[in-house]
mmCIF file of the N, C-alpha and C atoms, coordinates in Angstrom:
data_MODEL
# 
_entry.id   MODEL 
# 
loop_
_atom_site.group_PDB 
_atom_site.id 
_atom_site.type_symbol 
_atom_site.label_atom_id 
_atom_site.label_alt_id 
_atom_site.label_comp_id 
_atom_site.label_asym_id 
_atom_site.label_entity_id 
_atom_site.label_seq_id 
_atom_site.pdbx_PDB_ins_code 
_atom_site.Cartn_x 
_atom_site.Cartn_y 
_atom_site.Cartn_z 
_atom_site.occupancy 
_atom_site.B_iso_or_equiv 
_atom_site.pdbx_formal_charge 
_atom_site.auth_seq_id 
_atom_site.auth_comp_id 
_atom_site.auth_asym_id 
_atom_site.auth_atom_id 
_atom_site.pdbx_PDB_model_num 
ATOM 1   N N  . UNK A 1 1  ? -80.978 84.377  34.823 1.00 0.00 ? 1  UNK A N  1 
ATOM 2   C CA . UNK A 1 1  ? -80.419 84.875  36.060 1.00 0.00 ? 1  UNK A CA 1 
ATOM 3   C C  . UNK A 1 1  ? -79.560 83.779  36.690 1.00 0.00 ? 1  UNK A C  1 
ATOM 4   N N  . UNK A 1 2  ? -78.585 84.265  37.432 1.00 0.00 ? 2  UNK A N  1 
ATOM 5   C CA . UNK A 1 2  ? -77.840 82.956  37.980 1.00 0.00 ? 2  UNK A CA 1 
ATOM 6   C C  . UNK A 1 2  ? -78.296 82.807  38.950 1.00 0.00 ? 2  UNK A C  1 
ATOM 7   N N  . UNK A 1 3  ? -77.880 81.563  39.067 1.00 0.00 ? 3  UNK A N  1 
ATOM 8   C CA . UNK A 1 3  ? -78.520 80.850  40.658 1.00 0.00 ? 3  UNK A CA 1 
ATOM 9   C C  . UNK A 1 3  ? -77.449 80.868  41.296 1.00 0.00 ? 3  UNK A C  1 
ATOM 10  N N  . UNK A 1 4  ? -77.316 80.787  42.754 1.00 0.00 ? 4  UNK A N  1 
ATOM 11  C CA . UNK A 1 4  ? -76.251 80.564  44.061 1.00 0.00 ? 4  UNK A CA 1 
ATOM 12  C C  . UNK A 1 4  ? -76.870 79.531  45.014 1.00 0.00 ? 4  UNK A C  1 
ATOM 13  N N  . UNK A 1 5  ? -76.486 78.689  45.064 1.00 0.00 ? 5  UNK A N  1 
ATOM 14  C CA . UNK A 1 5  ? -76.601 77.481  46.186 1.00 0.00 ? 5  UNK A CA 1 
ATOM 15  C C  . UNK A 1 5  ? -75.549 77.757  47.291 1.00 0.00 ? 5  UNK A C  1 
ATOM 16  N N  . UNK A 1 6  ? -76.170 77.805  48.660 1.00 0.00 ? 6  UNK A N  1 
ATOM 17  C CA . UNK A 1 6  ? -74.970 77.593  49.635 1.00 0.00 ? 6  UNK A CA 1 
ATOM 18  C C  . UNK A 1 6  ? -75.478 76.384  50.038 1.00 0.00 ? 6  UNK A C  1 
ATOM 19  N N  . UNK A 1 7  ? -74.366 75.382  50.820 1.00 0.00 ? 7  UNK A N  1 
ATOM 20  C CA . UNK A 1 7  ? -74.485 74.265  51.462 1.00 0.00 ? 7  UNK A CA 1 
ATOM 21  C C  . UNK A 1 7  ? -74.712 74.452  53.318 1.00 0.00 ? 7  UNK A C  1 
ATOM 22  N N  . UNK A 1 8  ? -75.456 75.044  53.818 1.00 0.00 ? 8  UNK A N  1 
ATOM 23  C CA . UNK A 1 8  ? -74.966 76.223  55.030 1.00 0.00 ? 8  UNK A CA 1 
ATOM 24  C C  . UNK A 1 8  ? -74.674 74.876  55.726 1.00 0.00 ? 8  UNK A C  1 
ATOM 25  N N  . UNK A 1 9  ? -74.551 73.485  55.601 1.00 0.00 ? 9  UNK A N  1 
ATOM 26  C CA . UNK A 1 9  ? -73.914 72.511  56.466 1.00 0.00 ? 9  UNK A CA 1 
ATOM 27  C C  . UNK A 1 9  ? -72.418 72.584  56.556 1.00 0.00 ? 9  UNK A C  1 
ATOM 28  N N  . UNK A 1 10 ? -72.143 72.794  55.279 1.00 0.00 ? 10 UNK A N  1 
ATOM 29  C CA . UNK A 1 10 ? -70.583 73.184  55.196 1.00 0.00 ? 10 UNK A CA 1 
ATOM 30  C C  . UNK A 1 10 ? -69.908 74.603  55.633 1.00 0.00 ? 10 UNK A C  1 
ATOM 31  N N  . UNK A 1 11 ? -71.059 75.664  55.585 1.00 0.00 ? 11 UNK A N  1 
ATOM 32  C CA . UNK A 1 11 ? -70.224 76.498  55.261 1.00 0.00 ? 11 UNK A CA 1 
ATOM 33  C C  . UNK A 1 11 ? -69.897 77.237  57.321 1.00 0.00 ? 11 UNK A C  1 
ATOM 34  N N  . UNK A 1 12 ? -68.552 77.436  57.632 1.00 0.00 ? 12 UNK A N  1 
ATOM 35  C CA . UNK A 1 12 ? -67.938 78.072  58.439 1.00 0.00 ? 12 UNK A CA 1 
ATOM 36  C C  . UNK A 1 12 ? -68.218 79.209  59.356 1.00 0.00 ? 12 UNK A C  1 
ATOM 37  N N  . UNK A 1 13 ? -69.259 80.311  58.387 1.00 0.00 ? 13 UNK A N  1 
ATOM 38  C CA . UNK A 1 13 ? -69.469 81.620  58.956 1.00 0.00 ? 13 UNK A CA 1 
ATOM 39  C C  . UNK A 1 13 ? -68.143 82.381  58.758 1.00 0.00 ? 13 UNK A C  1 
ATOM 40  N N  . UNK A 1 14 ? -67.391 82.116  57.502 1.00 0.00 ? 14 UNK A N  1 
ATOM 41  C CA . UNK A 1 14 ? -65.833 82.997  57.864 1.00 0.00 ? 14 UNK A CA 1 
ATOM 42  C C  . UNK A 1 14 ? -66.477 84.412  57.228 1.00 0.00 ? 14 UNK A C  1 
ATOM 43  N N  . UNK A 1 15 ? -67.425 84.837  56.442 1.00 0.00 ? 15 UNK A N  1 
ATOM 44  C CA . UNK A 1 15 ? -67.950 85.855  56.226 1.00 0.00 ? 15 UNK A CA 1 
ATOM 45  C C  . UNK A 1 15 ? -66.723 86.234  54.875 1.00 0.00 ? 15 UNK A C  1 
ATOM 46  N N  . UNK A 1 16 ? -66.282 85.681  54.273 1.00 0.00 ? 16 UNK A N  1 
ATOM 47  C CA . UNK A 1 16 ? -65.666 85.853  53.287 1.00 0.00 ? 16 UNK A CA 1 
ATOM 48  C C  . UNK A 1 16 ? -65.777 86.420  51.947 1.00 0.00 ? 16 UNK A C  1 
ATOM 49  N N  . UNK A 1 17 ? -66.873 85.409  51.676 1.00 0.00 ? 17 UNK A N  1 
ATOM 50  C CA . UNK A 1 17 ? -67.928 85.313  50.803 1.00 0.00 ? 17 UNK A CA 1 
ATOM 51  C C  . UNK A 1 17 ? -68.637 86.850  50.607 1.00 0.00 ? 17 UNK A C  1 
ATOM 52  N N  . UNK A 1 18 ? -69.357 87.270  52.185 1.00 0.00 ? 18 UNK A N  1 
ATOM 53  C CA . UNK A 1 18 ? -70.135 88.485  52.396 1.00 0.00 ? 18 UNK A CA 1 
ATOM 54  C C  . UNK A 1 18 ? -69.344 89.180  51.631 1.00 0.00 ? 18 UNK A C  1 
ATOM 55  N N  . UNK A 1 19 ? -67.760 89.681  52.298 1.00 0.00 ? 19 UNK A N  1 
ATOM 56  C CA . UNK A 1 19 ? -67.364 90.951  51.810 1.00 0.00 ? 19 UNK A CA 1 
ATOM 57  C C  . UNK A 1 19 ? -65.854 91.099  50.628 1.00 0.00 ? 19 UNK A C  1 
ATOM 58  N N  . UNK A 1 20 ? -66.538 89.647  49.872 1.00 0.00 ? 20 UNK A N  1 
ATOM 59  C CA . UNK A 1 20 ? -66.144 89.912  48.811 1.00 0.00 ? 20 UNK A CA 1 
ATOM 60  C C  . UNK A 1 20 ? -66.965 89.739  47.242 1.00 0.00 ? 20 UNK A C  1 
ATOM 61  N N  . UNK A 1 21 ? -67.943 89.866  47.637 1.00 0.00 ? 21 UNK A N  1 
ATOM 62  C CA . UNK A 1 21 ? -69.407 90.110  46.526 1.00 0.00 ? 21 UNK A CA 1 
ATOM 63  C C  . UNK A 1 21 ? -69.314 91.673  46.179 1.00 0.00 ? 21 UNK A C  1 
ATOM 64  N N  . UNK A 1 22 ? -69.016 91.629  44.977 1.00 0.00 ? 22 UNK A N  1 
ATOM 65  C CA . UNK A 1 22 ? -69.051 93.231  44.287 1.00 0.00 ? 22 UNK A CA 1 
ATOM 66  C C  . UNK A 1 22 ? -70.535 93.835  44.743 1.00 0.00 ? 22 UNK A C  1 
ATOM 67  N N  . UNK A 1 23 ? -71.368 92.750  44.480 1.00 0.00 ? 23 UNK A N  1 
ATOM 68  C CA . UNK A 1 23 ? -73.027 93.266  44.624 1.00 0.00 ? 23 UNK A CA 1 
ATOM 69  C C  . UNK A 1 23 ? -73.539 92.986  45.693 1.00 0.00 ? 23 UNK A C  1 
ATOM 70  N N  . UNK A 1 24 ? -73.210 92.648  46.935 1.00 0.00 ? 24 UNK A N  1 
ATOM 71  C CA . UNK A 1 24 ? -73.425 92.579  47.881 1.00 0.00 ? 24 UNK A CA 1 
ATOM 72  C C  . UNK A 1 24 ? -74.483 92.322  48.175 1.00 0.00 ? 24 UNK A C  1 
ATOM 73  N N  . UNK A 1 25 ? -75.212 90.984  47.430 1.00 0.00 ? 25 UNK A N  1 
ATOM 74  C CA . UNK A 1 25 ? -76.088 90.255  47.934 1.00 0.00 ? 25 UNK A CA 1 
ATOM 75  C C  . UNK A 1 25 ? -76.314 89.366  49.051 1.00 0.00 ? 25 UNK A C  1 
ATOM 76  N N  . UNK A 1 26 ? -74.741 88.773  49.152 1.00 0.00 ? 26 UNK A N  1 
ATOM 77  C CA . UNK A 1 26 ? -74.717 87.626  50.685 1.00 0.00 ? 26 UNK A CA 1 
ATOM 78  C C  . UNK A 1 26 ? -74.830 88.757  52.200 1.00 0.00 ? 26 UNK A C  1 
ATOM 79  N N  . UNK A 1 27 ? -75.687 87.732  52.894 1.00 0.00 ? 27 UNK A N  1 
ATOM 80  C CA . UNK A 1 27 ? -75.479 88.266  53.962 1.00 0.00 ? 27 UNK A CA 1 
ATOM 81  C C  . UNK A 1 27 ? -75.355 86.987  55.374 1.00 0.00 ? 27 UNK A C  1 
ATOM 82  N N  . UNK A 1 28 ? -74.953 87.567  56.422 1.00 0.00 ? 28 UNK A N  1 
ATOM 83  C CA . UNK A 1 28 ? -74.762 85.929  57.404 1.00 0.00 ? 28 UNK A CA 1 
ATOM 84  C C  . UNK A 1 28 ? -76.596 86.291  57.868 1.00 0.00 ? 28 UNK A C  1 
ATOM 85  N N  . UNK A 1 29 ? -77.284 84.621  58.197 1.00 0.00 ? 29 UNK A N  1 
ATOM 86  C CA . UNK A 1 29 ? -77.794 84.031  58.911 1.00 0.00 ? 29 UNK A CA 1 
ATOM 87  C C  . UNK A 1 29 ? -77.982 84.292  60.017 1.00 0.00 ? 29 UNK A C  1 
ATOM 88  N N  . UNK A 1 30 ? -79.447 84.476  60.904 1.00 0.00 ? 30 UNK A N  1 
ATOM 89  C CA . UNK A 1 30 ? -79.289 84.920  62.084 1.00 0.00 ? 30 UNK A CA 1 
ATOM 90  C C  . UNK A 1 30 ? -79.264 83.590  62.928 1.00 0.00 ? 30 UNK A C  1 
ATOM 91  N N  . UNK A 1 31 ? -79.444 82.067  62.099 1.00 0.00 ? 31 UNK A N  1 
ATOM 92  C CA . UNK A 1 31 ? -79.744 81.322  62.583 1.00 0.00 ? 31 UNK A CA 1 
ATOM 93  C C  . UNK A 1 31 ? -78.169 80.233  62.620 1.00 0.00 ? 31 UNK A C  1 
ATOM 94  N N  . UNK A 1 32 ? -78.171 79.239  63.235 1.00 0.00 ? 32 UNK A N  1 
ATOM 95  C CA . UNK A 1 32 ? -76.990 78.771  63.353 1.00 0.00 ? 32 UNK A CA 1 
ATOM 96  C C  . UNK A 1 32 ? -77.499 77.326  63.108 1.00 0.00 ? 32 UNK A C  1 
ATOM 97  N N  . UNK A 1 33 ? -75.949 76.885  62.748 1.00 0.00 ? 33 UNK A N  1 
ATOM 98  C CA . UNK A 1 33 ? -76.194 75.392  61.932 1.00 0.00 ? 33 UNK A CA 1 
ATOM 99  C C  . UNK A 1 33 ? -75.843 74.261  63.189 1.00 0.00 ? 33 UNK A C  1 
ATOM 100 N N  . UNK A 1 34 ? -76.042 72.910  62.870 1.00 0.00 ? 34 UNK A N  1 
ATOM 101 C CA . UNK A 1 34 ? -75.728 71.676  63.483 1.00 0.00 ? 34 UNK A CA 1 
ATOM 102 C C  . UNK A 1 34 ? -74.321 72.162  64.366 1.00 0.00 ? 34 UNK A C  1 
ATOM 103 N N  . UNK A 1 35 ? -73.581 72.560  63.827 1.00 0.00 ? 35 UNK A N  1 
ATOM 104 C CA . UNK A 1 35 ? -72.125 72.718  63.827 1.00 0.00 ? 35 UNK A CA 1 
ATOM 105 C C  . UNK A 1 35 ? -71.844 74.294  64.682 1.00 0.00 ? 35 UNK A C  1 
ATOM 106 N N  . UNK A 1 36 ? -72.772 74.751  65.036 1.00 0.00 ? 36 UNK A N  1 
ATOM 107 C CA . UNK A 1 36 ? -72.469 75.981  65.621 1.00 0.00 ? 36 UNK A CA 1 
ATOM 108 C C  . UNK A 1 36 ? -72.139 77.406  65.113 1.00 0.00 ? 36 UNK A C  1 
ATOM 109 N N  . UNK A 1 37 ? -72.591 77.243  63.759 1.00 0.00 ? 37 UNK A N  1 
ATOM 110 C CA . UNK A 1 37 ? -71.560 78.580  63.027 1.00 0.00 ? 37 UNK A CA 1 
ATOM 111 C C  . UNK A 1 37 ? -72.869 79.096  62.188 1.00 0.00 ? 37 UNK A C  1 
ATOM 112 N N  . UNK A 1 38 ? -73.238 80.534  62.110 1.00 0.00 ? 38 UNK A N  1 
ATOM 113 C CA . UNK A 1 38 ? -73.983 81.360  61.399 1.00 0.00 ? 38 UNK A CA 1 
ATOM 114 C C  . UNK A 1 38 ? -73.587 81.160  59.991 1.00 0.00 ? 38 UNK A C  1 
ATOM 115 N N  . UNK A 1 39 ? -74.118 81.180  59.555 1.00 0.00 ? 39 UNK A N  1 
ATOM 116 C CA . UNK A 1 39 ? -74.202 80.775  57.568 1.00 0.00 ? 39 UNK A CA 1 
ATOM 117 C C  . UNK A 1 39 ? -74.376 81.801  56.793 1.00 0.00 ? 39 UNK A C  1 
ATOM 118 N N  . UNK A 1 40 ? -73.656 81.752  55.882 1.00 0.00 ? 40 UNK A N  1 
ATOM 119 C CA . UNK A 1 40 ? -74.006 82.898  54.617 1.00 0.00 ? 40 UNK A CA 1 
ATOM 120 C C  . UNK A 1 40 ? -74.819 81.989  53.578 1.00 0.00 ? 40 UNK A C  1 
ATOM 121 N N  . UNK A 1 41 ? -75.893 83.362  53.628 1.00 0.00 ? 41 UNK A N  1 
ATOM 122 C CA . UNK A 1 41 ? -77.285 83.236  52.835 1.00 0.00 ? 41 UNK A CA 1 
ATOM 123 C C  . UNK A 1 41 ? -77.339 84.135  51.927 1.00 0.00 ? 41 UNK A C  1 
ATOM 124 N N  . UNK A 1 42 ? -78.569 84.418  50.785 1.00 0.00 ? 42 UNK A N  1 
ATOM 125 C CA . UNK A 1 42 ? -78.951 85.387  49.811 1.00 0.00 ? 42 UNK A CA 1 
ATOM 126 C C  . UNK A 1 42 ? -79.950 86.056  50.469 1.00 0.00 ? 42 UNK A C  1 
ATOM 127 N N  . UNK A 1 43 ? -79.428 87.445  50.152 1.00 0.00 ? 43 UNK A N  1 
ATOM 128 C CA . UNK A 1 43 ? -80.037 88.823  50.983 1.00 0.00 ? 43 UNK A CA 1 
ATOM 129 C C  . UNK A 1 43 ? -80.905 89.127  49.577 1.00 0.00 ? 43 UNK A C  1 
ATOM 130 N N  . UNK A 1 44 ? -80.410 89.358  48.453 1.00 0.00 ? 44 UNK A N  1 
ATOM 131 C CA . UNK A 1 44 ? -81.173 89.922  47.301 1.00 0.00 ? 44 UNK A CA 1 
ATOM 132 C C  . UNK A 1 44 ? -80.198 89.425  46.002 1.00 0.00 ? 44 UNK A C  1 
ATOM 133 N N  . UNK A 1 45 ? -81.135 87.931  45.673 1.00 0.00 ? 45 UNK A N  1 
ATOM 134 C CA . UNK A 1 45 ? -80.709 87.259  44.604 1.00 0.00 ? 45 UNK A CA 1 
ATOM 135 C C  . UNK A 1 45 ? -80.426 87.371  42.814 1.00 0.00 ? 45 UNK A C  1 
ATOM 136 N N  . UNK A 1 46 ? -81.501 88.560  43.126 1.00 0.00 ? 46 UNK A N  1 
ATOM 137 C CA . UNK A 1 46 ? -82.063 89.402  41.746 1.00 0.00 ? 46 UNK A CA 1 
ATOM 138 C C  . UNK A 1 46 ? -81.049 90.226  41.316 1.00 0.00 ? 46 UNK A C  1 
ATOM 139 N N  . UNK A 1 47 ? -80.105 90.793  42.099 1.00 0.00 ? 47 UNK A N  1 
ATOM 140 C CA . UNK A 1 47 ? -78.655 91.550  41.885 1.00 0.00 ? 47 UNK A CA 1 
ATOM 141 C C  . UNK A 1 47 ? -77.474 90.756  41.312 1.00 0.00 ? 47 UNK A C  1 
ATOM 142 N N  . UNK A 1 48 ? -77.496 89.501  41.314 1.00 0.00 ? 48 UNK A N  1 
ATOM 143 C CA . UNK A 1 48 ? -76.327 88.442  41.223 1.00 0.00 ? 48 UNK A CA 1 
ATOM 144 C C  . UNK A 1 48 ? -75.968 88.644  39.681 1.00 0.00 ? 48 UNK A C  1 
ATOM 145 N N  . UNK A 1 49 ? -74.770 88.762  39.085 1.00 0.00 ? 49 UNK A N  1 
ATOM 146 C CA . UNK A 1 49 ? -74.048 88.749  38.399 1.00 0.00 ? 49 UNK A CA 1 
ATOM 147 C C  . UNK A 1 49 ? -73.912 87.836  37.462 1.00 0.00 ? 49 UNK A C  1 
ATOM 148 N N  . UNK A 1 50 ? -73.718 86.718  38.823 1.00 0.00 ? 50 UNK A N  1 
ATOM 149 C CA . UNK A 1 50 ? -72.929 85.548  38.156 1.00 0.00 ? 50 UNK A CA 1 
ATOM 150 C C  . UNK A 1 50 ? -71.035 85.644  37.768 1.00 0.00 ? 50 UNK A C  1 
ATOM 151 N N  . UNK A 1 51 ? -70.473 86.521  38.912 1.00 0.00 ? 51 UNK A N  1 
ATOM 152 C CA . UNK A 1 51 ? -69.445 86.852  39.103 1.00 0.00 ? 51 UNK A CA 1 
ATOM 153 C C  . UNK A 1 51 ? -68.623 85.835  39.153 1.00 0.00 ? 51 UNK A C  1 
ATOM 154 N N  . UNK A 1 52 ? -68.881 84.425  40.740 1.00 0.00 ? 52 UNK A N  1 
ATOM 155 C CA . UNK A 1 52 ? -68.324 83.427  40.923 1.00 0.00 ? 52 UNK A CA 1 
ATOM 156 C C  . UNK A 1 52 ? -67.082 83.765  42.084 1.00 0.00 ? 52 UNK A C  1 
ATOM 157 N N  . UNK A 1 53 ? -67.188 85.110  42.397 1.00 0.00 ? 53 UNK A N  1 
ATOM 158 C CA . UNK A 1 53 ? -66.345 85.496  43.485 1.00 0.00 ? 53 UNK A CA 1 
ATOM 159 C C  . UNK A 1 53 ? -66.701 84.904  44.679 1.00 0.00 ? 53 UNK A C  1 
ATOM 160 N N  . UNK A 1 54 ? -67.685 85.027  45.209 1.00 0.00 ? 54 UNK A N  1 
ATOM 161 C CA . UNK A 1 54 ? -67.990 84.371  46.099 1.00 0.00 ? 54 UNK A CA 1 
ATOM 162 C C  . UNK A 1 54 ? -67.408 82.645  46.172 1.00 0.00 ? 54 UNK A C  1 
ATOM 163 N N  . UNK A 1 55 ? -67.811 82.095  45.472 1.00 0.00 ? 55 UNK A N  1 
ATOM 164 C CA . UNK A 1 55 ? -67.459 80.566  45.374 1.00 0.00 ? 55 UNK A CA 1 
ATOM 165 C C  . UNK A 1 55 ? -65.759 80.222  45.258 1.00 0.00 ? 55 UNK A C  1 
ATOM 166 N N  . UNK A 1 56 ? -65.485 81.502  45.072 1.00 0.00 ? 56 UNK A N  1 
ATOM 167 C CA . UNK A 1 56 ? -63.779 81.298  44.592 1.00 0.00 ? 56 UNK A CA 1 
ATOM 168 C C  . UNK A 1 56 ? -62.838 81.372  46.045 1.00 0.00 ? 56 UNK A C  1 
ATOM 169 N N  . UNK A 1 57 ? -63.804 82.522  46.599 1.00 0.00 ? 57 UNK A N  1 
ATOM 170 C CA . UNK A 1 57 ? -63.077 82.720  47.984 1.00 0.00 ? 57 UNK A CA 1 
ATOM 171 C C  . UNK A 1 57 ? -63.475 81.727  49.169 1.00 0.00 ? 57 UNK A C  1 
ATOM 172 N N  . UNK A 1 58 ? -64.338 81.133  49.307 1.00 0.00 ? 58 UNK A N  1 
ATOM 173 C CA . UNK A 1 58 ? -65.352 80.273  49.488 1.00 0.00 ? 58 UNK A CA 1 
ATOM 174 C C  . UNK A 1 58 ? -64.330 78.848  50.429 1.00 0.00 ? 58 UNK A C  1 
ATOM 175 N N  . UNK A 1 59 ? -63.242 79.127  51.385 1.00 0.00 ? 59 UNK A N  1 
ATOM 176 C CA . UNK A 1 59 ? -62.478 77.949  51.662 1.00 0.00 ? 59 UNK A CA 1 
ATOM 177 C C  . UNK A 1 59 ? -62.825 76.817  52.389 1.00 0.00 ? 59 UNK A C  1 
ATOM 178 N N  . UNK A 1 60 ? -64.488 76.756  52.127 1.00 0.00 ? 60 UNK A N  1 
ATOM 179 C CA . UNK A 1 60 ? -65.187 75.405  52.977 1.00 0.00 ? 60 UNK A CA 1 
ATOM 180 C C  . UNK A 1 60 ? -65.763 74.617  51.478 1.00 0.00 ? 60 UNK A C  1 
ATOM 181 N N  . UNK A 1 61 ? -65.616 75.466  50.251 1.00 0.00 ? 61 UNK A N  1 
ATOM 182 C CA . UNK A 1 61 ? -66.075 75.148  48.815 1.00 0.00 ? 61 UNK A CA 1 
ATOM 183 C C  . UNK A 1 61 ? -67.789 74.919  49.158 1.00 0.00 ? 61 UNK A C  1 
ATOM 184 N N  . UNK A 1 62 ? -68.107 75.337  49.668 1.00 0.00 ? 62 UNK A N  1 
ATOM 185 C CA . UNK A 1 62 ? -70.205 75.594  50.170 1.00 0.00 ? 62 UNK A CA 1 
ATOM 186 C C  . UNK A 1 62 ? -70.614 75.886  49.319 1.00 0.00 ? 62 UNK A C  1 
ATOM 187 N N  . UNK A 1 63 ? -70.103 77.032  48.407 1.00 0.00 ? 63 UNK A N  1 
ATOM 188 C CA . UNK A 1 63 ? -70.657 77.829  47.311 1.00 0.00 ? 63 UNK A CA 1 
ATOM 189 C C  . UNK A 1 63 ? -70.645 77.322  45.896 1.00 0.00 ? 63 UNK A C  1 
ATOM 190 N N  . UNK A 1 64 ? -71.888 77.728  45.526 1.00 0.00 ? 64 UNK A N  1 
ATOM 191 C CA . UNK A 1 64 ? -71.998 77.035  43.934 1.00 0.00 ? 64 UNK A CA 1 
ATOM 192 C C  . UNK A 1 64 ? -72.888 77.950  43.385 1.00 0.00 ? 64 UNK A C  1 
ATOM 193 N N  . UNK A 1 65 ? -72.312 78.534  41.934 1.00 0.00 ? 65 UNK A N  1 
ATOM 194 C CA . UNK A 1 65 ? -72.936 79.635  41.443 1.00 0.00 ? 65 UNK A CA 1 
ATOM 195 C C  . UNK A 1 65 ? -73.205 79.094  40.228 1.00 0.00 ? 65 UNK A C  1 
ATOM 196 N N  . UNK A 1 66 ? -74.574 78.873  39.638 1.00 0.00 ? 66 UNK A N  1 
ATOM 197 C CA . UNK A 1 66 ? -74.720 78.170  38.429 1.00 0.00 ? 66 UNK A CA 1 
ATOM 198 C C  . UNK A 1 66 ? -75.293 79.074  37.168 1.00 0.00 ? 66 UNK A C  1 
ATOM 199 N N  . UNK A 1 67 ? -74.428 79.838  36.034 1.00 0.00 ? 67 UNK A N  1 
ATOM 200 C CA . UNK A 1 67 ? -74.781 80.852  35.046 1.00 0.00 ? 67 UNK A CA 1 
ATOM 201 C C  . UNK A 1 67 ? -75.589 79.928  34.150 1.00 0.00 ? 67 UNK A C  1 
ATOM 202 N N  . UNK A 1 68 ? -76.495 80.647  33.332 1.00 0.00 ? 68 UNK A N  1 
ATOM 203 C CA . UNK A 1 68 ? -77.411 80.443  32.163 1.00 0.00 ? 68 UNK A CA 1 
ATOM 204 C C  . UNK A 1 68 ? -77.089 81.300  31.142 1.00 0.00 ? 68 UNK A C  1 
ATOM 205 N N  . UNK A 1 69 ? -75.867 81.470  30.527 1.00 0.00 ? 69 UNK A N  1 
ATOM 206 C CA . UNK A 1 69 ? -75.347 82.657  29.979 1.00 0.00 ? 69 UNK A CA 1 
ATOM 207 C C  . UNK A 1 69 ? -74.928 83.451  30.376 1.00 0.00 ? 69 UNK A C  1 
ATOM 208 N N  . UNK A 1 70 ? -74.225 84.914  29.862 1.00 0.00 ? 70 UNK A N  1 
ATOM 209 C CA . UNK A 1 70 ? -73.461 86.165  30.429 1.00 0.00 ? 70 UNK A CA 1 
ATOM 210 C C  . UNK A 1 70 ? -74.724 87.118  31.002 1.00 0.00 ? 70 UNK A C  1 
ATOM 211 N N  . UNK A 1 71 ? -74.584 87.831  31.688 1.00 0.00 ? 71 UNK A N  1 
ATOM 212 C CA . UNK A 1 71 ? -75.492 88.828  32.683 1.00 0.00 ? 71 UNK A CA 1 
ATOM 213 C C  . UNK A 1 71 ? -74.851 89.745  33.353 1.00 0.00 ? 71 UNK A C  1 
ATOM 214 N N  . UNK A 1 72 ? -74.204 90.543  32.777 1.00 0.00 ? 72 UNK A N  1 
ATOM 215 C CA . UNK A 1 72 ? -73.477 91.695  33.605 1.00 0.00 ? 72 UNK A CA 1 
ATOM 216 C C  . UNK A 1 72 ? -74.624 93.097  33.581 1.00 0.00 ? 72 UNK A C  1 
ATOM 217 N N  . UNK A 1 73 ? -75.116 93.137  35.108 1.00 0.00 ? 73 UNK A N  1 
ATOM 218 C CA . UNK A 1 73 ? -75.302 94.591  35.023 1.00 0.00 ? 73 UNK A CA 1 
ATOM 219 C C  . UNK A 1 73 ? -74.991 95.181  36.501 1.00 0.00 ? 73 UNK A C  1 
ATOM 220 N N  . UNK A 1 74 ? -74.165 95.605  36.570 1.00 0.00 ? 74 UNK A N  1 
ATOM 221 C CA . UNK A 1 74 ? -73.843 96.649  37.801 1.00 0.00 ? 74 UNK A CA 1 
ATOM 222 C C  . UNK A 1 74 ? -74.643 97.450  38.546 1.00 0.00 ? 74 UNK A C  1 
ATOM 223 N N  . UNK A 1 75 ? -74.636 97.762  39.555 1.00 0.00 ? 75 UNK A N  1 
ATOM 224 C CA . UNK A 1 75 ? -75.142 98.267  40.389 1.00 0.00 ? 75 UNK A CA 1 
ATOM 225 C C  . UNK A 1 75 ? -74.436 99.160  40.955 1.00 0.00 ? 75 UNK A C  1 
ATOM 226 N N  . UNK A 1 76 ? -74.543 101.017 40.692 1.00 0.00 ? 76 UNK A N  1 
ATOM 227 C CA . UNK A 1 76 ? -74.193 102.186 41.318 1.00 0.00 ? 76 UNK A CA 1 
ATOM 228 C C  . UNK A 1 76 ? -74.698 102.128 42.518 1.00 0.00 ? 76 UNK A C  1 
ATOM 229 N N  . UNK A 1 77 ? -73.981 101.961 43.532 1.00 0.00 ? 77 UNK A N  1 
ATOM 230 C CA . UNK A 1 77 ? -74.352 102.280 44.778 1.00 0.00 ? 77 UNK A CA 1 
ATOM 231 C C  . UNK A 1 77 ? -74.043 103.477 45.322 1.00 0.00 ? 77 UNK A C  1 
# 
């Protein structure tokens, strides 16, 4: 399964990340950082792809998605 690390010290709250996850695992933080800004976290990690979209759109670079091999399975919503 892939893993996702956020850095929530770095990351902005631009919500970027959120709504550009095909699987729509990220979600923002109800809690707020040093820096004042709500954080994107993992809502449901077990769905992750291992896409790398997230980390791509990612313009504070917070995100780090680490694969153990290919894992594609989609999710019909």
């Amino acid at each position: 399964m892939p893993g996702i690390t956020i850095d929530k010290d770095h990351c902005k709250g631009c919500e970027l990340c959120v709504q550009a996850c095909p699987q729509r695992i990220l979600a923002m933080s109800k809690d707020i950082t040093v820096r004042g800004y709500y954080y994107a976290q993992l809502a449901d990690p077990s769905r992750c792809i291992g896409c790398r979209i997230c980390a791509l759109v990612c313009p504070d670079v917070a995100i780090e998605v680490n694969t153990h091999g290919l894992m594609f399975e989609l999710f019909d919503y």
